[in-house]
C-alpha atoms as an extended CHARMM CRD file, in Angstrom:
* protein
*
       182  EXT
         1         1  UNK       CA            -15.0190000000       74.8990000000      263.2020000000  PROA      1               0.0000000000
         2         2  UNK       CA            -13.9020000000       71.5490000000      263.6390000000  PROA      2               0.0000000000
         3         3  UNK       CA            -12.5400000000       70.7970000000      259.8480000000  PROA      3               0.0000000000
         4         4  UNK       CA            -10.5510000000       74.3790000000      260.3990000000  PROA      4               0.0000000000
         5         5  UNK       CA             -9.3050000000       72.6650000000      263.6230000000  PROA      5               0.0000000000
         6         6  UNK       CA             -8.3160000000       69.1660000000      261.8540000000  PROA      6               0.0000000000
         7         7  UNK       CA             -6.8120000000       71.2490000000      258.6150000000  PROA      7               0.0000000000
         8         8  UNK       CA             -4.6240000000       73.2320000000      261.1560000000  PROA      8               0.0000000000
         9         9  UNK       CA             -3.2880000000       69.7380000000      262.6330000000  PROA      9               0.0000000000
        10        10  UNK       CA             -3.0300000000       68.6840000000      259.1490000000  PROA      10              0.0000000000
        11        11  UNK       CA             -0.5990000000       71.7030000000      258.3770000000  PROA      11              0.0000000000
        12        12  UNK       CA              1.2060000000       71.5170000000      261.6550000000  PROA      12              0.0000000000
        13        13  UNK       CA              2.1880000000       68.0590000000      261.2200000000  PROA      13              0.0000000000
        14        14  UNK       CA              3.5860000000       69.0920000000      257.8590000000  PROA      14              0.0000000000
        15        15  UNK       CA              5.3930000000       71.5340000000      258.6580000000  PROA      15              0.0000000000
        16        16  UNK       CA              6.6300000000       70.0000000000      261.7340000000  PROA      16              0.0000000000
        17        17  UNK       CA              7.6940000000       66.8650000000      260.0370000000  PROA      17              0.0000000000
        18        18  UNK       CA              9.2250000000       67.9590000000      257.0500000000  PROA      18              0.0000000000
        19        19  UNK       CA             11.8020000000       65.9880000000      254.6810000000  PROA      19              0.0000000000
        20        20  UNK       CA             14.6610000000       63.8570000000      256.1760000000  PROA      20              0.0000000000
        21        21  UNK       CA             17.8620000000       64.6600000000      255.2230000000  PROA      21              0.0000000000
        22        22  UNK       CA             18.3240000000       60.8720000000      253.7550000000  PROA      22              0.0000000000
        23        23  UNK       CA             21.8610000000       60.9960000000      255.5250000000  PROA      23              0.0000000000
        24        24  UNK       CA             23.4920000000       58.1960000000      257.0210000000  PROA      24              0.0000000000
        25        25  UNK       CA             23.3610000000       57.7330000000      260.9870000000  PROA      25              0.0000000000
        26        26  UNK       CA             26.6690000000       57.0110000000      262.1350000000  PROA      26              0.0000000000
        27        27  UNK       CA             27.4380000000       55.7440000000      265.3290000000  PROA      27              0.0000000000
        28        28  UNK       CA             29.4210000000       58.5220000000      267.1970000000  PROA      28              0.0000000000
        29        29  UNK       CA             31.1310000000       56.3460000000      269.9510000000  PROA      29              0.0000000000
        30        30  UNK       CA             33.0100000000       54.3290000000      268.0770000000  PROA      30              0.0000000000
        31        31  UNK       CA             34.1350000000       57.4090000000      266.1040000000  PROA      31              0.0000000000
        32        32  UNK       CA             35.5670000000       58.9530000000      268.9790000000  PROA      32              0.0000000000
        33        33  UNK       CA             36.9560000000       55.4290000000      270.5780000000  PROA      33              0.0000000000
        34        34  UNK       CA             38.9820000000       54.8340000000      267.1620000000  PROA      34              0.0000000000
        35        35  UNK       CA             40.2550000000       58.8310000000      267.6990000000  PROA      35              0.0000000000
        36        36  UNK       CA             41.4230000000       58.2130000000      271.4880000000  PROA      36              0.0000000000
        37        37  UNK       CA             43.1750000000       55.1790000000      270.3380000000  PROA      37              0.0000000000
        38        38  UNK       CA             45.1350000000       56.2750000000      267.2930000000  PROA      38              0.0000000000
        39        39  UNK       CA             46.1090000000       59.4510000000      269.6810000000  PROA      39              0.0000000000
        40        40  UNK       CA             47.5050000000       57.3920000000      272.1310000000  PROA      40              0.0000000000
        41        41  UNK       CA             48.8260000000       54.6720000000      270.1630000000  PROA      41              0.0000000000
        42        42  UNK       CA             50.5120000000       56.7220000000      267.3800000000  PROA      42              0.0000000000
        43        43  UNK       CA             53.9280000000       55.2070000000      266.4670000000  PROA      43              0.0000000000
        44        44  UNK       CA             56.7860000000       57.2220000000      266.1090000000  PROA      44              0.0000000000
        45        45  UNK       CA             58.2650000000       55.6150000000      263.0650000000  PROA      45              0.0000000000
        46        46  UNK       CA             56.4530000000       53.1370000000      260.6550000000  PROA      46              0.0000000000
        47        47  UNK       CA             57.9910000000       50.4730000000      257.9980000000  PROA      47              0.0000000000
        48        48  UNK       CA             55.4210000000       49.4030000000      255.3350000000  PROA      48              0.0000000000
        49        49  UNK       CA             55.8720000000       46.1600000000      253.3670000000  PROA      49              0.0000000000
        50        50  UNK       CA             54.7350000000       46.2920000000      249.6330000000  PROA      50              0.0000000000
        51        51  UNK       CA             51.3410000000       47.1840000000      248.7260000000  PROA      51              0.0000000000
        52        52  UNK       CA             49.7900000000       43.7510000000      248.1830000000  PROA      52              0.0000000000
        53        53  UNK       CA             51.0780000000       42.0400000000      251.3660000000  PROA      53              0.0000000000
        54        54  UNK       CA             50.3210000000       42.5530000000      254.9480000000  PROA      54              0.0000000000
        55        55  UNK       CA             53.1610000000       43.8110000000      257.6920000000  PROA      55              0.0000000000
        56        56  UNK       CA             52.7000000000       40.2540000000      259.8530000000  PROA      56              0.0000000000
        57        57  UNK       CA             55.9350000000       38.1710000000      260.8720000000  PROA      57              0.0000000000
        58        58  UNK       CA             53.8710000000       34.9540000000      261.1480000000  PROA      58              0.0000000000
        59        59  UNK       CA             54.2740000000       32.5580000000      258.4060000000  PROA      59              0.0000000000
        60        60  UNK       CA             50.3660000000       31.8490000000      258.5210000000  PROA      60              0.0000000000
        61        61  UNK       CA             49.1340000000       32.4510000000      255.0440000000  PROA      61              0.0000000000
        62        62  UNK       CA             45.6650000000       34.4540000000      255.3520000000  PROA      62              0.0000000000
        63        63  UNK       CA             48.4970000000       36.6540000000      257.4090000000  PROA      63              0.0000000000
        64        64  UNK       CA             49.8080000000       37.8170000000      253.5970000000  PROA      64              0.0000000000
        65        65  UNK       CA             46.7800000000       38.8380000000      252.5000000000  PROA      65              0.0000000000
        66        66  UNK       CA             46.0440000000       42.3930000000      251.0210000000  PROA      66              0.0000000000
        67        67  UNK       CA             43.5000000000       44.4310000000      252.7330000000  PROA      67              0.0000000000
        68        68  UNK       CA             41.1720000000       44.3090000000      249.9660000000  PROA      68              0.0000000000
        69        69  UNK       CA             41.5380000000       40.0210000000      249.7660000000  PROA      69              0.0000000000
        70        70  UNK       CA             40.6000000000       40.0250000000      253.0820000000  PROA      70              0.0000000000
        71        71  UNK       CA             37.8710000000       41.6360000000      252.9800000000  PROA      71              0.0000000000
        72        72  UNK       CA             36.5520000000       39.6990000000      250.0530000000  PROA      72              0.0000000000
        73        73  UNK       CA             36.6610000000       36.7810000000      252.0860000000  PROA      73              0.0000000000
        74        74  UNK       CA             34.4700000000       38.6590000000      255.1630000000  PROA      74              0.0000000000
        75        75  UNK       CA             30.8380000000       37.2890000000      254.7530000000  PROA      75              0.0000000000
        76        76  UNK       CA             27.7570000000       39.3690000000      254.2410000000  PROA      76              0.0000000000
        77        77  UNK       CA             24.8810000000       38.8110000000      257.5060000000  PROA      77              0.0000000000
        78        78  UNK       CA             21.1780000000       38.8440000000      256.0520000000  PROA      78              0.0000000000
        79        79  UNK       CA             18.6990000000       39.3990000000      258.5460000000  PROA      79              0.0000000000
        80        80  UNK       CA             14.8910000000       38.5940000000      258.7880000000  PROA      80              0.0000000000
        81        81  UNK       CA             12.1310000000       41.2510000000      257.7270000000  PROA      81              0.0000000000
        82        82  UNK       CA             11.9130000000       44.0030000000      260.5690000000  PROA      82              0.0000000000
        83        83  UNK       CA             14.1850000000       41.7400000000      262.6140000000  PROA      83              0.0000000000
        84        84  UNK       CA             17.8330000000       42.7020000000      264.0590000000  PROA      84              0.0000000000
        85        85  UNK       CA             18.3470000000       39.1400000000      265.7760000000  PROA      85              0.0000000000
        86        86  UNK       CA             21.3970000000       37.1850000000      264.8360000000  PROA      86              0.0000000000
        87        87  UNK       CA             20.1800000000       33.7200000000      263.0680000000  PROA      87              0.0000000000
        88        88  UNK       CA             22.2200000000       30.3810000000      263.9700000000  PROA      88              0.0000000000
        89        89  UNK       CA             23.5740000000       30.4440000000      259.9210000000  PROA      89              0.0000000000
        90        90  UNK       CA             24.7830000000       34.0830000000      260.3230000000  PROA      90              0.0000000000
        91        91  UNK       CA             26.1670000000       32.7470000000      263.7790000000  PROA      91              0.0000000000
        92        92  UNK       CA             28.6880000000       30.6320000000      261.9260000000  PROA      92              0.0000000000
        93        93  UNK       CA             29.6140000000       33.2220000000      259.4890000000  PROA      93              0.0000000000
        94        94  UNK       CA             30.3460000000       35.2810000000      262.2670000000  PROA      94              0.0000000000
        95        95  UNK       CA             32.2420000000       32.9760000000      263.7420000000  PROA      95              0.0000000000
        96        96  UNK       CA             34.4120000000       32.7520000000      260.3980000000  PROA      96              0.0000000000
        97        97  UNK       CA             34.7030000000       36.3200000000      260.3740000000  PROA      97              0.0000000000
        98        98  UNK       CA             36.1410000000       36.6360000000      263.8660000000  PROA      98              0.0000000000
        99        99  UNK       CA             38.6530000000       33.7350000000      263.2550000000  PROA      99              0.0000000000
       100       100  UNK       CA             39.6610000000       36.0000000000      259.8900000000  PROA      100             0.0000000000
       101       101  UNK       CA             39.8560000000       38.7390000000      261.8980000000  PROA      101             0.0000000000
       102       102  UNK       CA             42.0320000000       37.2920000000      264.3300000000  PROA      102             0.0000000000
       103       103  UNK       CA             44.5940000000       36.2580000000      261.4420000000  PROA      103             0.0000000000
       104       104  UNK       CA             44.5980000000       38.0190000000      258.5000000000  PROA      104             0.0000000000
       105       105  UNK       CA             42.4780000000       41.2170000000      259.6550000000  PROA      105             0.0000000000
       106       106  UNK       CA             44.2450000000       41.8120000000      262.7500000000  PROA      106             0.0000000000
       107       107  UNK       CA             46.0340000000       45.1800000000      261.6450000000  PROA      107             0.0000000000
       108       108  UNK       CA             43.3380000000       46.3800000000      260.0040000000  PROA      108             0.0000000000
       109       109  UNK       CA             39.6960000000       48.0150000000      261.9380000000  PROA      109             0.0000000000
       110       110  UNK       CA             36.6820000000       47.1930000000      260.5290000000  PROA      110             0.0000000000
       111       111  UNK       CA             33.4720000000       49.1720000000      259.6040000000  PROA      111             0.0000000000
       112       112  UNK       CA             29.6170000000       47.2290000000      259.9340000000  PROA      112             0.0000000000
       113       113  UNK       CA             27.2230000000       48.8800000000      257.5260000000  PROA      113             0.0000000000
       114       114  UNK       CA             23.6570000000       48.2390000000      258.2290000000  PROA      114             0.0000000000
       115       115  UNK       CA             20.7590000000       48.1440000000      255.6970000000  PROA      115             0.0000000000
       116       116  UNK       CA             17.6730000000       47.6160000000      255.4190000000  PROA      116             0.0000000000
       117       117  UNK       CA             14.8170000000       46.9380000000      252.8440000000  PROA      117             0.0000000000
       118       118  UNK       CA             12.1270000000       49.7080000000      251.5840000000  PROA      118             0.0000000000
       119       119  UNK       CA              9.4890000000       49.1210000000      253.9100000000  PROA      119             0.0000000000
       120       120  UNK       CA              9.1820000000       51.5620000000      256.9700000000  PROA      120             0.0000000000
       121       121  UNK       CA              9.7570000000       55.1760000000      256.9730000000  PROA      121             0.0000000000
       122       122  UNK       CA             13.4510000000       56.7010000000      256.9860000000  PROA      122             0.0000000000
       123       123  UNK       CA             14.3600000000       57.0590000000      260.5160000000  PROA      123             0.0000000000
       124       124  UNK       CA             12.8110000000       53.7650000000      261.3810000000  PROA      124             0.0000000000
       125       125  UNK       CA             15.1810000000       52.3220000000      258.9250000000  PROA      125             0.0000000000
       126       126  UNK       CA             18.4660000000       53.9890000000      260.2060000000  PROA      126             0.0000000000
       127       127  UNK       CA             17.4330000000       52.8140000000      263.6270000000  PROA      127             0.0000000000
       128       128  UNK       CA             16.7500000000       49.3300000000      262.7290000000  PROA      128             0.0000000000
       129       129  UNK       CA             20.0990000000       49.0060000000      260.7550000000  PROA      129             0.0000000000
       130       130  UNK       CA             21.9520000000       50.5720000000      263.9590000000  PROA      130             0.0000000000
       131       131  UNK       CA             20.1890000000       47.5690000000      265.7160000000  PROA      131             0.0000000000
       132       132  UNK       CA             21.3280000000       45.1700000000      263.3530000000  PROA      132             0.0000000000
       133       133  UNK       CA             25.2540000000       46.4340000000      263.1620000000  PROA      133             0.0000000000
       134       134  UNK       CA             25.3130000000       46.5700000000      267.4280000000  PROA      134             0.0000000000
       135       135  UNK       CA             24.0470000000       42.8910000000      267.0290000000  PROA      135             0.0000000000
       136       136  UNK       CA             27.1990000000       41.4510000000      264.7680000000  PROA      136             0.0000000000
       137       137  UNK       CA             29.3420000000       43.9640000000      266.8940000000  PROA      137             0.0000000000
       138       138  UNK       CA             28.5100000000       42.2680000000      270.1400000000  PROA      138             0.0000000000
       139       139  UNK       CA             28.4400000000       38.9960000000      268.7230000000  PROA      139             0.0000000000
       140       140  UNK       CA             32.2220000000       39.6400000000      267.1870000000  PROA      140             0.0000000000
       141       141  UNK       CA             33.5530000000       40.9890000000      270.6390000000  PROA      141             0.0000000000
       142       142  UNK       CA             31.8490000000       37.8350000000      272.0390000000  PROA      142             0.0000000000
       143       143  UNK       CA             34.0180000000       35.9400000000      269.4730000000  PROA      143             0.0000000000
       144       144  UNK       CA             37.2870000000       37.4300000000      270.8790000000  PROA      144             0.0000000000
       145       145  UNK       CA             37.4830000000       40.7840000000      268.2890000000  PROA      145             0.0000000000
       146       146  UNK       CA             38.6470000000       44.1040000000      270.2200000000  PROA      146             0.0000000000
       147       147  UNK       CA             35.1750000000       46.4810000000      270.4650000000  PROA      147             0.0000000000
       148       148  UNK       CA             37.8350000000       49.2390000000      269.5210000000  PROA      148             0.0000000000
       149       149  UNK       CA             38.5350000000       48.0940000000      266.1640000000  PROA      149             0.0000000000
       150       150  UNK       CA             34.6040000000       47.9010000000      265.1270000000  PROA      150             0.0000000000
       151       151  UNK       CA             32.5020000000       50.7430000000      263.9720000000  PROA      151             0.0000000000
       152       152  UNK       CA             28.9150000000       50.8810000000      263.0600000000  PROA      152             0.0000000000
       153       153  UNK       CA             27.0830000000       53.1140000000      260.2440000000  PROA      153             0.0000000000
       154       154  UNK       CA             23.6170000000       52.3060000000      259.3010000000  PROA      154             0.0000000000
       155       155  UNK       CA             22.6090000000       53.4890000000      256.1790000000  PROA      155             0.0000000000
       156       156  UNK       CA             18.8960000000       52.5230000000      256.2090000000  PROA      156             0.0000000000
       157       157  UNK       CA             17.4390000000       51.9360000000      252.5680000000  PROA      157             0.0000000000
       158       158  UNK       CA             20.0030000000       54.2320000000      251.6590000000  PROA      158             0.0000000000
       159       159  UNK       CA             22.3020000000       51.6720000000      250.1100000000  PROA      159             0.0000000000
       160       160  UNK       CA             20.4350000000       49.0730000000      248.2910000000  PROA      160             0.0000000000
       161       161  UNK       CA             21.9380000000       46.1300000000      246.3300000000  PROA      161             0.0000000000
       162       162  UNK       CA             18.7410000000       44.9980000000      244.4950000000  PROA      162             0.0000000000
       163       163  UNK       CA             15.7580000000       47.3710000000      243.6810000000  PROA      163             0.0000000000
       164       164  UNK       CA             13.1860000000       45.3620000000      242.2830000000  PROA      164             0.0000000000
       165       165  UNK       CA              9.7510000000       44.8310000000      243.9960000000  PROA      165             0.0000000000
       166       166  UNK       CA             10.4030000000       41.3340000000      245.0940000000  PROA      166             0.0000000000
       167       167  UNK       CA             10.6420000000       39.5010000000      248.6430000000  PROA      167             0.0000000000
       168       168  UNK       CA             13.7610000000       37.7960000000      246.7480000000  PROA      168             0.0000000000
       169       169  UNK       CA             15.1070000000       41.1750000000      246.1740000000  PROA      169             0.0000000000
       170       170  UNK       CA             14.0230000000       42.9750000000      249.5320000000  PROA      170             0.0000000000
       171       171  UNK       CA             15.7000000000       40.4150000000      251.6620000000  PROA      171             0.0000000000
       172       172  UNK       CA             18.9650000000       40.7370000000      249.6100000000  PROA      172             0.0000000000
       173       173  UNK       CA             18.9450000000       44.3460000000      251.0340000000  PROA      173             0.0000000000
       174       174  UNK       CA             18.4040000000       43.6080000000      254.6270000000  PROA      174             0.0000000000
       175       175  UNK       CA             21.8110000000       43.1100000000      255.8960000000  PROA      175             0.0000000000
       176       176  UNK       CA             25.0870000000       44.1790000000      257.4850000000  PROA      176             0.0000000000
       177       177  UNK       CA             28.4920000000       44.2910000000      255.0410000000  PROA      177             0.0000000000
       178       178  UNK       CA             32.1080000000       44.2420000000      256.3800000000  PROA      178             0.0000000000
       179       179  UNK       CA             34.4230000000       46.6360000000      255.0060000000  PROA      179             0.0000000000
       180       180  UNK       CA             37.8060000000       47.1810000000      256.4370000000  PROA      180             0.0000000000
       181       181  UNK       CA             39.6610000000       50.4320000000      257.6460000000  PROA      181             0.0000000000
       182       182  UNK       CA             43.4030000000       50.7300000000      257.6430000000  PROA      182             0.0000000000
């Protein structure tokens, strides 16, 4: 009687639990922020400058930078194992990436992608690279960067940049990216 009961949990919890979807959890505020504003800020008419230079009247040089220049320049913020806690060294990259932000960024909105390392189970991961994209988001709005222009996607393990079974290698993948929206 009592292994039919623990078999019956067994199955119930698989059945329950099934596969994750493996999708990425994107955060759904900032979606619909970025959608208010463009509907309310939609210009009538629009000039565009050639492709490789950026529509700024300021003479400042990172100001003539193409999008995708920019964002090569837009540091990439490691974190600690199981940790979403913003380090003093990724403090002053983030403080560079505000500062390019506020120059040569400024038309432009700009995606955080968290990620994460292996270890943990799926959901667990999406959450904790959430955590870690909210942490550089606050910490970019406390540098003076609009909340509006920032959105967050987590992609968990998802999105690894180094898949061998190393500590070397895990870390590489526990981080946030920049990428920049038009």
């Amino acid at each position: 009687m009592k292994s039919l009961v623990l078999s019956s949990v067994a199955v119930a919890l698989l059945v329950f639990s099934g596969c994750s979807s493996k999708e990425p959890a994107v955060d759904s505020k900032a979606q619909e922020s970025t959608q208010n504003v463009e509907e309310v800020q939609a210009p009538a008419t629009e000039t565009v400058a050639g492709e490789e230079s950026v529509v700024d009247s300021s003479t400042n040089e990172i100001s003539r930078l193409s999008m995708d220049e920019v964002e090569s320049k837009l540091p990439t913020i490691y974190f600690a194992f199981d940790k979403f806690n913003i380090s003093t060294q990724a403090q002053e990259k983030i403080v560079a990436a505000a500062e390019l932000g506020k120059a040569g960024a400024k038309p432009y909105s700009v995606k955080l992608e968290g990620n994460c390392d292996e270890w943990g189970s799926d959901e667990y991961n999406f959450a904790l690279g959430l955590k870690r994209t909210e942490a550089v988001k606050n910490a970019l709005v406390n540098e003076g960067i609009d909340a509006s222009r920032i959105s967050m996607v987590s992609y968990g393990e998802s999105n690894p940049v180094c898949t061998d079974k190393t500590k070397e290698c895990w870390a590489q993948n526990r981080r946030v990216n920049f990428k920049l929206l038009p």
